[in-house]
N, C-alpha and C positions, 0 to 999 in steps of 0.2 A: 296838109299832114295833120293826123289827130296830134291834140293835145288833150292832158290826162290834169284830172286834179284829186288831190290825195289829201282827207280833213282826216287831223286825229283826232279826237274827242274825249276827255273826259266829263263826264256826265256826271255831275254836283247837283242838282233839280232834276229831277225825269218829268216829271209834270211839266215845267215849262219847258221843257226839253220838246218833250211830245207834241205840243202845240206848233212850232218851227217843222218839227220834223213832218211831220200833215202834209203841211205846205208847200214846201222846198222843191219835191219831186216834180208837181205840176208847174213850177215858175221853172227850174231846171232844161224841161222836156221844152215849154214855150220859147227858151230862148236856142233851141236846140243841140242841149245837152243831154246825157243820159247816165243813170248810175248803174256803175258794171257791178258793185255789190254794196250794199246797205245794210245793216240790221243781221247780217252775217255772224254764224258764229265763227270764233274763233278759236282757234289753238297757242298758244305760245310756246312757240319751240326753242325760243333762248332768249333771255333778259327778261325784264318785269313789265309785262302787259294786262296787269292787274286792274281794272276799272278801265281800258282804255276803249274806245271805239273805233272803226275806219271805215271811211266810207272812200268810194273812188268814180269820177266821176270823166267819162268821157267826152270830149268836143269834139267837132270837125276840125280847129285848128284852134292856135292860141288866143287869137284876135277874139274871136266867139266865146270864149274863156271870159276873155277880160270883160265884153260888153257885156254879160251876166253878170260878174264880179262886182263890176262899177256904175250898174243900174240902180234906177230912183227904186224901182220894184222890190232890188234884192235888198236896199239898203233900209226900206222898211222890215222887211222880214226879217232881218238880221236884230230889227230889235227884241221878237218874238225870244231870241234864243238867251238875251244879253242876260247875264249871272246865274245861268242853267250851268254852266261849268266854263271848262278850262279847252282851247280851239287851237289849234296850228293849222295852215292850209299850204298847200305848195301845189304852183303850177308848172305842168316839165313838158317839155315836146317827147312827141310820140317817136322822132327820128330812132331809123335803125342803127343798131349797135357799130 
């Protein structure tokens, strides 16, 4: 069953923001993930989404999730991003309603 993963981002450095963001997609794609939107604009249609970003990012399942999450690969690249800004990540199974 897909599982889904959902980063919010606020984006304090774009510069070193940008560097991480390069990258990510080809490590993503490698471990067989893919981003259903990235770089998207947005709208906010209620509350304050003022500087935020979202990206979303689909798996085949959760397990596949996690061994990306918890790679030597991603845990380098994660330093590309550190004090670029402010990150929340959740991951949710794709089960139907």
């Amino acid at each position: 069953m897909a599982a889904y993963v959902v980063i919010e981002a606020i984006i304090k450095d774009s510069d070193k923001f940008a560097n991480y963001a390069q990258h990510a997609p080809e490590l993503v794609s490698r471990f067989g993930g893919e981003y259903l939107s990235a770089r998207s604009e947005t709208e906010g249609l209620e509350g304050d989404w003022d500087n935020l970003r979202l990206a979303i990012q689909r798996w085949p399942d959760m397990a596949s999730a996690r061994r990306f999450w918890n790679s030597q690969e991603y845990a380098e690249l994660k330093k590309l991003r550190e004090g670029s800004g402010d990150f929340r990540v959740v991951l949710l199974d794709g089960s139907e309603p």
